[in-house]
DOLUM-160775 format. One line per field, with one value per residue (C-alpha): residue number from 1; residue in three letters; x, y, z. Coordinates in steps of 0.1 Angstrom, whole numbers, m for minus. Each point is the difference from the previous one (the first is absolute). Example, Ala and Ser with C-alpha at 12.3 -4.5 7.8 and 13.67 -1.06 7.14 Angstrom:
2
nr 1:2 $
rest ala:ser $
X 123:14 $
Y m45:34 $
Z 78:m7 $
This chain:
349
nr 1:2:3:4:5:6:7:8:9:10:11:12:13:14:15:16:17:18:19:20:21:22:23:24:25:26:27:28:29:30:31:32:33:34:35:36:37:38:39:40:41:42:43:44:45:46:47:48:49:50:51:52:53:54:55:56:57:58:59:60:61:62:63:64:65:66:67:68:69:70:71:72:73:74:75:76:77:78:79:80:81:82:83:84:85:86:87:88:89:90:91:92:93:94:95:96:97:98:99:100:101:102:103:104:105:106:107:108:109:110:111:112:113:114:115:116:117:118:119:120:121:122:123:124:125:126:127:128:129:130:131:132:133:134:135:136:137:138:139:140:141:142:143:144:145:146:147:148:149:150:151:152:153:154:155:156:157:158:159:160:161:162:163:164:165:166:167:168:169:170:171:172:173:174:175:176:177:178:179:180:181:182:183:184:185:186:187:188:189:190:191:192:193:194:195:196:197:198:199:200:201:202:203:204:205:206:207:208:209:210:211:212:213:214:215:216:217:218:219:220:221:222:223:224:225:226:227:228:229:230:231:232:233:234:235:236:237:238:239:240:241:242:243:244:245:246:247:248:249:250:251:252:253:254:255:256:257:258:259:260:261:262:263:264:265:266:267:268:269:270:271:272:273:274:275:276:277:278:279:280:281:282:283:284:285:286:287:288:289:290:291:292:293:294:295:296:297:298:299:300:301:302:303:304:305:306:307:308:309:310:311:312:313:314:315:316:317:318:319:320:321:322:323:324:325:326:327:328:329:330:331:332:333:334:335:336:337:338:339:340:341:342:343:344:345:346:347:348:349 $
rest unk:unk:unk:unk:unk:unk:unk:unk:unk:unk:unk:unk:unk:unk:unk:unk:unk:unk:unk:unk:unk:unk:unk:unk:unk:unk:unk:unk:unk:unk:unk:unk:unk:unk:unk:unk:unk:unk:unk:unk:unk:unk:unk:unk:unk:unk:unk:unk:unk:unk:unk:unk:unk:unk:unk:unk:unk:unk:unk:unk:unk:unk:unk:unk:unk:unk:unk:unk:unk:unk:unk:unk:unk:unk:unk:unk:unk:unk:unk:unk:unk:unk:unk:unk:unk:unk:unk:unk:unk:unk:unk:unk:unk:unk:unk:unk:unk:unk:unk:unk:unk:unk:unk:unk:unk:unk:unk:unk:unk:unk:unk:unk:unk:unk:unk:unk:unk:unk:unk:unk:unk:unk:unk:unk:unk:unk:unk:unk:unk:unk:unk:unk:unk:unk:unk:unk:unk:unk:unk:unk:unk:unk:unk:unk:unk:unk:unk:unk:unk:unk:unk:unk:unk:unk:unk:unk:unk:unk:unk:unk:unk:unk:unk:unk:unk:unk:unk:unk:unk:unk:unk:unk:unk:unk:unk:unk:unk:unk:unk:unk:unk:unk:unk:unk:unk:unk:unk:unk:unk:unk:unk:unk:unk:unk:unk:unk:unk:unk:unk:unk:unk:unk:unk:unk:unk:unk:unk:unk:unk:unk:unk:unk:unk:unk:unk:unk:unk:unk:unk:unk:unk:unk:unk:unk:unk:unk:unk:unk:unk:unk:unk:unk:unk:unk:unk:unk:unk:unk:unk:unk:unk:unk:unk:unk:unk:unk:unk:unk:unk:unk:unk:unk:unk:unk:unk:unk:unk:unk:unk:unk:unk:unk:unk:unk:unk:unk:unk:unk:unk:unk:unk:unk:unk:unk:unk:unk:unk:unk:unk:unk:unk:unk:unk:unk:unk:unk:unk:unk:unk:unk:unk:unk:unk:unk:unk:unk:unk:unk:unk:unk:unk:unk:unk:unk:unk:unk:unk:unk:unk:unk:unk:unk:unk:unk:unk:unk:unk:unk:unk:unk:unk:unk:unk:unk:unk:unk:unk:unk:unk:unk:unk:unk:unk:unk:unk:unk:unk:unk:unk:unk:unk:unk:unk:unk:unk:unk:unk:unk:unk $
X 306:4:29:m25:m20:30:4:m33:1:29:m11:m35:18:27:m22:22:m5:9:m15:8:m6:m15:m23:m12:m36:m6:m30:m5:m28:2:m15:4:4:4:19:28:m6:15:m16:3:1:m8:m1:m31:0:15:33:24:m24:m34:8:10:m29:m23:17:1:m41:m3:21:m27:m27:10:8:m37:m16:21:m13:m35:3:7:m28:m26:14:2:m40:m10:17:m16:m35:m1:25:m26:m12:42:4:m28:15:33:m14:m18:31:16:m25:m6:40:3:m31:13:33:m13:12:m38:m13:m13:1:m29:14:m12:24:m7:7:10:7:32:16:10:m41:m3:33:m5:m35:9:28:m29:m25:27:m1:m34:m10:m16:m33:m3:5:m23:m25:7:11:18:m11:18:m16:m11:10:m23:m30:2:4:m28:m28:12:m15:m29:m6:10:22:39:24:18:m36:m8:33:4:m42:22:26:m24:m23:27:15:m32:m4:m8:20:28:26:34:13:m15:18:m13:m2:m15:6:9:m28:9:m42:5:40:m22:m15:30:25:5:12:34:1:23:12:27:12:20:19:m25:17:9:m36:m14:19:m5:m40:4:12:m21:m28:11:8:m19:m26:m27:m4:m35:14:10:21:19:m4:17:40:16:0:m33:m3:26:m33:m28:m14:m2:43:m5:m19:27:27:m12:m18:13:m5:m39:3:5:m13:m32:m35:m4:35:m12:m31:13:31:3:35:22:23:m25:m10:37:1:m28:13:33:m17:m25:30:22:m36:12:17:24:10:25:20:3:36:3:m27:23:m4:m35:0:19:m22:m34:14:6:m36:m18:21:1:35:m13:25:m13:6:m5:m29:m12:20:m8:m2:19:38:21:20:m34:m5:33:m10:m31:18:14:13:m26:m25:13:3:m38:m5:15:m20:m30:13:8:m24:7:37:m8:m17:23:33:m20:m5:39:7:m19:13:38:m15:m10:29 $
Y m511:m21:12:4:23:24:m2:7:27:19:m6:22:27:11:1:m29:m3:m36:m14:m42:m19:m32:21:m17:4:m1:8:35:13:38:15:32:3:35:0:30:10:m36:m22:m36:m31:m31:m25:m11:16:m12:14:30:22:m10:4:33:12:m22:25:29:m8:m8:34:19:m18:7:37:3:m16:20:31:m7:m13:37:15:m24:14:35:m3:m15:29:25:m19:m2:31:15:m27:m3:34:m3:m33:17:30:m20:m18:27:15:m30:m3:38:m8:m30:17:30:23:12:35:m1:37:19:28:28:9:33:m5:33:m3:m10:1:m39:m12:m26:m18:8:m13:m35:m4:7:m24:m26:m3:m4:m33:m28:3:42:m6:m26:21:26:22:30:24:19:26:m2:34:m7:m12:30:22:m14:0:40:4:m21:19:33:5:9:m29:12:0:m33:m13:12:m16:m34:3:10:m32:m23:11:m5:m32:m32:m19:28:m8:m4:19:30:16:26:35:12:37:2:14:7:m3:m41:0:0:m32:m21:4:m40:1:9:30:m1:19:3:33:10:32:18:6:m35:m8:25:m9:m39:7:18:m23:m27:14:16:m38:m24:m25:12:35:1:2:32:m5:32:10:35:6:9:36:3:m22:23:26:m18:1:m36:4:27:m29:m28:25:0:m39:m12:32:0:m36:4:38:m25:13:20:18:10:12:22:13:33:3:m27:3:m5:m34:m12:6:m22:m27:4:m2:m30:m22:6:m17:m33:m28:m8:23:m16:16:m20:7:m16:m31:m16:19:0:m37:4:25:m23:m30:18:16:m32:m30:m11:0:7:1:25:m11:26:m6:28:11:31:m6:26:m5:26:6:14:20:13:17:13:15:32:26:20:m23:m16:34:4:m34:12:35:m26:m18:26:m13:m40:12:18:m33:m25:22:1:m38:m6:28:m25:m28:8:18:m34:m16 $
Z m203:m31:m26:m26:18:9:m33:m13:27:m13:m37:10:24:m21:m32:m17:m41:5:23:7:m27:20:18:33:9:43:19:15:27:m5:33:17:36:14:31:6:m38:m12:m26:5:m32:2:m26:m35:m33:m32:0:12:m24:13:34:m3:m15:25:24:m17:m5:37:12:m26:15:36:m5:m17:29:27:m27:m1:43:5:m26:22:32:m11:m12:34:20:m24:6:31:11:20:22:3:16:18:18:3:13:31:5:9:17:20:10:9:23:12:12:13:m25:m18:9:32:3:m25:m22:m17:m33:m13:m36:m21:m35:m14:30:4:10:m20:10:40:m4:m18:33:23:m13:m4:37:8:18:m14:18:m6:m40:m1:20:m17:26:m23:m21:m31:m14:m41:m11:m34:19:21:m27:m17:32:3:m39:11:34:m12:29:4:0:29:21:m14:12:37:2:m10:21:31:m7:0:31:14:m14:24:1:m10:m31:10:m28:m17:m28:m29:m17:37:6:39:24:33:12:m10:9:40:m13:m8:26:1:m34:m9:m26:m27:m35:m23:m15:m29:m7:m21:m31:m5:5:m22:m28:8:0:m34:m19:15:m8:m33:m14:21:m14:17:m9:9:35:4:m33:m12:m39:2:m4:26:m3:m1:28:21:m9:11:34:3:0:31:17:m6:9:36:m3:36:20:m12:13:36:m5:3:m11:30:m5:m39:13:28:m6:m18:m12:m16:31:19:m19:0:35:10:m21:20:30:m12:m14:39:15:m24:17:m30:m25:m25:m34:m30:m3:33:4:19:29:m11:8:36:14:m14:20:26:m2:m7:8:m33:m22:m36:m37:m24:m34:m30:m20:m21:m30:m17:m39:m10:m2:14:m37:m11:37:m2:m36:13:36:m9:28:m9:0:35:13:m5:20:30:4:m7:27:24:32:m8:3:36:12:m12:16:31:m1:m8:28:27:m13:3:34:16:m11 $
């Protein structure tokens, strides 16, 4: 480099008040060249002073356009971010098909409220096979539609619901996975011995408490939304029927209708849940996950989808003994079937 532009050089760095008196004036091409986070100069310009700003113009313009490259990107992925999933979703379907690692095996999920459903249900359909999704071979349950065709009908949900599940078994060609609200009925259990029957349980205090506050704060709270506080909710009858949610489950319709006692009702739900081929805890999915791929042939990773909106500061405030003490006697017969569940569990182990 020329003295006079190490000079002019230094002058401009350090901020010199006197800068040369003959002042030089040299070509400068100002460029930027990102390579490893390095900018590169090359010579026009009128002096040390124009060049500098020629880059410091061409660094602003290039950090714009990397700026406004991103904004265009980030609106075509918003655009189009359904047509995106969509092709990433058959991707993957088409590689899990392709090596043999797709549901082959059909499954019936019994899915009981806040016990871990949603989250076993997403890992299930995540493994279906590229031809049964885009045939459509699954069904999920819509626990609003059904709800709503039981106001249209007149009938009970729970009646509406097993009529579902015993069409779709029945269905030609059948659905490799079934999942849903379904109360368990041992008259169409007869019908779908090629399908693997499974559930999830939670200890029934936990899942009391979860399904309170889920419905008590939820969005949709014309969906069985909850506008009392909780002591009078502890009051209510509707509390007597979450308090024993999963043994009405796999009491089934038949159970409700013919036993006479509460022991008798958790003792057919015992016996209905032992006919299930996996029974998994949600403190435990992971031997949730063993015993389905052993069951089905299919490995499976439940993720955790469903968060309840209320944080567990404010839960905590609510919660007294008192109160908690309340939830248990509510949940006497849940508590009988979900220690009978752990007792076979550690049984078979």
């Amino acid at each position: 480099m020329r003295p006079q532009a190490c000079i002019g050089i230094w002058a401009s760095t350090r901020r010199c008040a006197y800068p040369p008196r003959r002042r030089r004036t040299f070509s400068w091409r100002a460029t930027e060249r990102i390579s490893r986070g390095t900018t590169v100069l090359h010579g026009t310009g009128e002096g040390i002073r124009g060049g500098l700003a020629e880059l410091h113009k061409v660094i602003f313009l290039s950090g714009y356009l990397r700026v406004r490259r991103k904004e265009w990107i980030t609106n075509i992925i918003m655009k189009y971010r359904y047509h995106l999933k969509k092709i990433k979703t058959l991707a993957r379907k088409t590689y899990l098909t392709f090596r043999g690692r797709n549901l082959t095996s059909p499954v019936i999920f019994f899915h009981v409220q806040k016990c871990g459903g949603t989250s076993v249900r997403a890992a299930i359909l995540d493994r279906l096979g590229i031809r049964d999704y885009l045939t459509g071979r699954y069904f999920t349950l819509d626990a609003y539609a059904s709800r709503e065709a039981t106001e249209i009908l007149g009938t009970e949900m729970r009646a509406l619901r097993e009529n579902v599940l015993a069409y779709e078994v029945k269905c030609s060609p059948k659905p490799v996975f079934v999942t849903g609200h379904f109360p368990y009925s041992r008259a169409i259990h007869s019908e779908f011995e090629e399908y693997t029957s499974t559930t999830v349980i939670r200890e029934p205090v936990d899942r009391f408490i979860s399904q309170f506050f889920y419905n008590k704060n939820k969005s949709t709270q014309f969906h069985f939304g909850i506008n009392m506080n909780i002591d009078e909710y502890l009051d209510s009858e509707r509390a007597k029927g979450a308090g024993r949610r999963m043994t009405s489950y796999f009491a089934g319709n038949e159970g409700l209708n013919e036993a006479s006692t509460l022991n008798e009702l958790v003792e057919r739900a015992i016996q209905n849940i032992r006919h299930l081929d996996v029974v998994g805890v949600l403190r435990d999915l992971t031997s949730f996950e063993r015993e389905f791929a052993q069951a089905t042939g299919t490995n499976i990773r439940i993720p955790h989808h469903r968060k309840n909106p209320t944080d567990q500061s404010k839960r905590n405030e609510v919660l007294t003994e008192e109160r908690l003490e309340r939830i248990r006697v509510l949940c006497a017969p849940d508590i009988r079937l979900y220690e009978a569940v752990l007792s076979d569990l550690q049984g078979g182990e």
